[in-house]
C-alpha positions in Angstrom: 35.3 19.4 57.6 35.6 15.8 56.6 37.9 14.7 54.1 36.1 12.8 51.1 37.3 10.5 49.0 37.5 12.1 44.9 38.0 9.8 41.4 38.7 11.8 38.6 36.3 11.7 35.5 38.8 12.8 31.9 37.6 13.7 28.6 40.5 14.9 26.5 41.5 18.0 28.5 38.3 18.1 30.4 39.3 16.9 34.2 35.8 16.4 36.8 36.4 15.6 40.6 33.8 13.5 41.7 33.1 12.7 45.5 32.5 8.8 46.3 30.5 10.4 49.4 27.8 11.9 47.2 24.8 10.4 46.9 24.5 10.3 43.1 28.3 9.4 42.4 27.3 5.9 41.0 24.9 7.5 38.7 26.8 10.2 37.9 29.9 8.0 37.0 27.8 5.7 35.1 26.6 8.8 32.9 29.9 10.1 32.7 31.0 7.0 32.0 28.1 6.5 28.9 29.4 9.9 27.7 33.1 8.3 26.9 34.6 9.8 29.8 37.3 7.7 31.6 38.0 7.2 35.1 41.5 8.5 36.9 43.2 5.9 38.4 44.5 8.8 40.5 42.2 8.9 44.0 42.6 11.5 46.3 41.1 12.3 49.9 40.2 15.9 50.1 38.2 18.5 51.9 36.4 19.7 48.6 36.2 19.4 44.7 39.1 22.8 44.8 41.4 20.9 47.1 41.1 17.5 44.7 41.4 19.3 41.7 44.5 20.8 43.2 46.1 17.6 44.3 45.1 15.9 41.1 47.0 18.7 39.3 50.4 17.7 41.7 49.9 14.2 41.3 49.8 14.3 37.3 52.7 16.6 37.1 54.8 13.6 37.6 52.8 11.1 36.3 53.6 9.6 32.6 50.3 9.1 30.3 51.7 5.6 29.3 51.2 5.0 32.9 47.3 6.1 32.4 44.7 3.0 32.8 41.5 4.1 32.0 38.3 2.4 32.9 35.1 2.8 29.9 32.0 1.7 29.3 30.4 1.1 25.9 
């Protein structure tokens, strides 16, 4: 299986993989988006949602939230 590429949608302690390969990603980032989620600026490749959400967990481990830019639209 291919890997994909994943952006991660947050919304206080809520954390969504989305794949850039779906078909509905733009739409579904835009309503995300229009529902005050954020975007990551963590991107991962992975074989599915399990193995980003995995990675993503890793990745943040060492990653400080003063670090965090996050992308909204009102």
């Amino acid at each position: 299986m291919a890997k994909q590429r994943f952006v991660f949608l947050l919304k206080g302690e809520v954390v969504t993989p989305q794949s850039l390969e779906d078909p509905d990603a733009g739409e579904i980032i835009r309503a995300a988006l229009s529902q005050s989620f954020a975007i990551s600026p963590m991107h991962v490749l992975a074989k599915n949602n399990h193995e980003a959400f995995d990675k993503f967990q890793l990745l943040s481990e060492g990653y400080s939230s003063e670090k965090k830019v996050e992308v909204r639209l009102f």
